[in-house]
N, C-alpha and C positions, 0 to 999 in steps of 0.2 A: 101061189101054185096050189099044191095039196095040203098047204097048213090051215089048222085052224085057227080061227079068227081068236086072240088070246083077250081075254075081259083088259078093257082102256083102262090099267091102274096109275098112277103117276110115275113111276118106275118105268115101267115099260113105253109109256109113251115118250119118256123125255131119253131112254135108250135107242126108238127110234127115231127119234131126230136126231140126236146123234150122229147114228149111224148113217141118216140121211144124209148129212150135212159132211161129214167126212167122204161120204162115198163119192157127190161131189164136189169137193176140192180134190180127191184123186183123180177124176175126169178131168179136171182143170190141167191136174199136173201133167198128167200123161198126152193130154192133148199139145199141150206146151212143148214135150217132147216128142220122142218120134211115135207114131201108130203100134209100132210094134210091142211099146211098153205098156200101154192098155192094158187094164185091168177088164176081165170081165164083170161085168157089173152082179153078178151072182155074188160072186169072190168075194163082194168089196163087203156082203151082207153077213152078219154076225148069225149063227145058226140058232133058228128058232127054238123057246124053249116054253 
C-alpha cells in the first residue's frame, strides 16, 4: 500500500516469508472452518517497520 519498499536484508526477507507462510495456513484454517472465522488478510500481516 503506502509502505515503503524496506532494502531486501536477510532478516527482513526471511520475516517475510514467514509471515507469508503463516498467513496462509491461517487461510487454510479458517477456510477449514466456518467463513465467519476468516481472518482478514491485513490482520494476518506483521506491521511494517
Amino acid at each position: 500500500m503506502g509502505q515503503k519498499k524496506a532494502p531486501k536484508s536477510g532478516k527482513a526477507k526471511k520475516a517475510a516469508i514467514k509471515a507469508n507462510r503463516s498467513a496462509k495456513q491461517a487461510k487454510k484454517q479458517a477456510g477449514r472452518q466456518s467463513p465467519v472465522a476468516a481472518v482478514p488478510p491485513t490482520a494476518a500481516q506483521p506491521p511494517a517497520e
